[in-house]
C-alpha positions, 0 to 999 in steps of 0.5 A, spaced: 500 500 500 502 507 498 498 513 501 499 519 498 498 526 500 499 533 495 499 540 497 500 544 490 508 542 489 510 538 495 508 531 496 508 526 502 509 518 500 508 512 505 509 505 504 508 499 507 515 496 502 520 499 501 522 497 494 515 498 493 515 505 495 521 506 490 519 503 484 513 509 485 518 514 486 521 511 479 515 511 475 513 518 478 520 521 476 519 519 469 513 522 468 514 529 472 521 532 474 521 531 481 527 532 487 528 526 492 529 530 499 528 523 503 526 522 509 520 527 511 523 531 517 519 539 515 512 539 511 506 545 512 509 547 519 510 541 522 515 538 524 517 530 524 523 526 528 523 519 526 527 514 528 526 506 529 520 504 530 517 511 532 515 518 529 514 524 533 510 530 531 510 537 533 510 544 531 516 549 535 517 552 529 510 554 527 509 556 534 515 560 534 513 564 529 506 565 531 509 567 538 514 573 534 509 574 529 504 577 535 509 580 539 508 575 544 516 571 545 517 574 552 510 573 554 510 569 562 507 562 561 502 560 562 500 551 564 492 552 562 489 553 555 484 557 559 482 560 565 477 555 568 470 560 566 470 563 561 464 570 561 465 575 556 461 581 559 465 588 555 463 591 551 470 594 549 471 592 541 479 590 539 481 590 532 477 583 528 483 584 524 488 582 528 483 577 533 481 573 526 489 573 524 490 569 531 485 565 531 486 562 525 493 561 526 491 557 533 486 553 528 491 551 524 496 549 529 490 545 534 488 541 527 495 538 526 498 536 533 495 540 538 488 537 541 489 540 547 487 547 544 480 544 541 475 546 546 478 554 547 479 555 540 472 553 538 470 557 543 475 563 540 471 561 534 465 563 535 466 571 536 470 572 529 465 577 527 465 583 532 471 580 538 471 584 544 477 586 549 475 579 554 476 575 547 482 578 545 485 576 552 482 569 553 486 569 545 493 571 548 492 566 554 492 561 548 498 563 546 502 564 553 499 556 554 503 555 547 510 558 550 511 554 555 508 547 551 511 549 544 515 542 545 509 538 546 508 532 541 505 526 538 508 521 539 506 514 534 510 508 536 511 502 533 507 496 536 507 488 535 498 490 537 493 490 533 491 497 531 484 497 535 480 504 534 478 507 541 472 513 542 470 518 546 465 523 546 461 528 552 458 534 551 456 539 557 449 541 558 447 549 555 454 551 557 454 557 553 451 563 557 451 567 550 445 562 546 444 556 552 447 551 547 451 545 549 458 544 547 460 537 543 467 534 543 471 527 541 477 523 540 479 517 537 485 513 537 488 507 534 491 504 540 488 504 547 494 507 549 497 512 544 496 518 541 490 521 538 489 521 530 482 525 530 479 530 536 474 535 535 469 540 539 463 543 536 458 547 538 451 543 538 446 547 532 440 546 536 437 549 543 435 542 548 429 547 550 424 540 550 427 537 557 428 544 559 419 545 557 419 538 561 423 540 567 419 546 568 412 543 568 414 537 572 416 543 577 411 546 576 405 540 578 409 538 583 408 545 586 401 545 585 400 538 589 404 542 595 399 548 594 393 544 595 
């Protein structure tokens, strides 16, 4: 088997055989002039560190360069994503130019190597339009988390297991103060112990008003009973 994967004029090959693999490089450089640079070790901001048996991905450059690019290499550190409640009350505008750079640079670096960015950056997400002063902060705090984890890692290791796909999904309930929507999130990986292959945190599209509507006249029949 070999996978594939383009982006304009670079490209990845992986194969399950070697030989395999170098017979689809003949074939390909017949066909198209291209330059073997071996082993993958940077690609789209993401860099890789192979050895036998295990292959590590993490993105310290592009972090660094997020962090020069904002102005926030001598930042103080921080060791959380988020402040534990995040409520946005200001009123104050910032600058929706800068604020969207920002998220979108952590939107990219949360998809490639860093699910521990998911939740915050979601919720960052939801207040591109018209970000307020409180948004600005809770962005800033992402990136101080990064400066003191910019060494964090996947970390795929060889095992003589089978691959056995493992799930995990929660939701809260109508966390949102701002439209009482319930916040999804999953994960999976490949192995029961390894590191995560896919993740996501969404907001949910619809309100749960029904059980709210259902709760509500439970109480209100039980309060009846007592009144009479």
């Amino acid at each position: 088997m070999i996978i594939v994967i383009i982006w304009v004029d670079d490209l990845i090959m992986a194969a399950s055989d070697t030989h395999l693999l170098n017979q689809f490089k003949e074939v390909m450089q017949k066909k198209f002039r291209m330059k073997d640079l071996g082993k993958i070790s940077y690609f789209l901001g993401i860099h890789f560190e192979q050895k036998e048996g295990e292959i590590k991905m993490s993105q310290d450059k592009y972090i660094s360069k997020m962090l020069e690019r904002f102005g926030m290499v001598n930042c103080k550190p921080r060791s959380t994503p988020c402040e534990q409640k995040l409520e946005y009350n200001s009123s104050e505008a910032v600058d929706p130019k800068n604020y969207r750079e920002i998220v979108g640079s952590l939107i990219y670096a949360m998809t490639c190597t860093r699910p521990d960015l998911s939740w915050v950056v979601s919720r960052l997400s939801q207040h591109l339009s018209e970000p307020k002063a409180e948004n600005m902060n809770t962005a800033k705090h992402v990136l101080r988390y990064l400066k003191g984890t910019i060494d964090h890692k996947l970390c795929f290791k060889k095992s003589s297991q089978p691959l056995r796909l493992l799930a995990y999904s929660d939701s809260d309930w109508a966390s949102s103060v701002e439209d009482r929507r319930s916040t999804t999130g999953y994960c999976f990986s490949l192995t029961g112990d390894g590191p995560l292959v896919s993740w996501k945190s969404k907001k949910q599209p619809q309100l749960h008003y029904p059980l709210v509507r259902l709760n509500t006249w439970h109480w209100q029949l039980q309060h009846k009973k007592v009144c009479t």
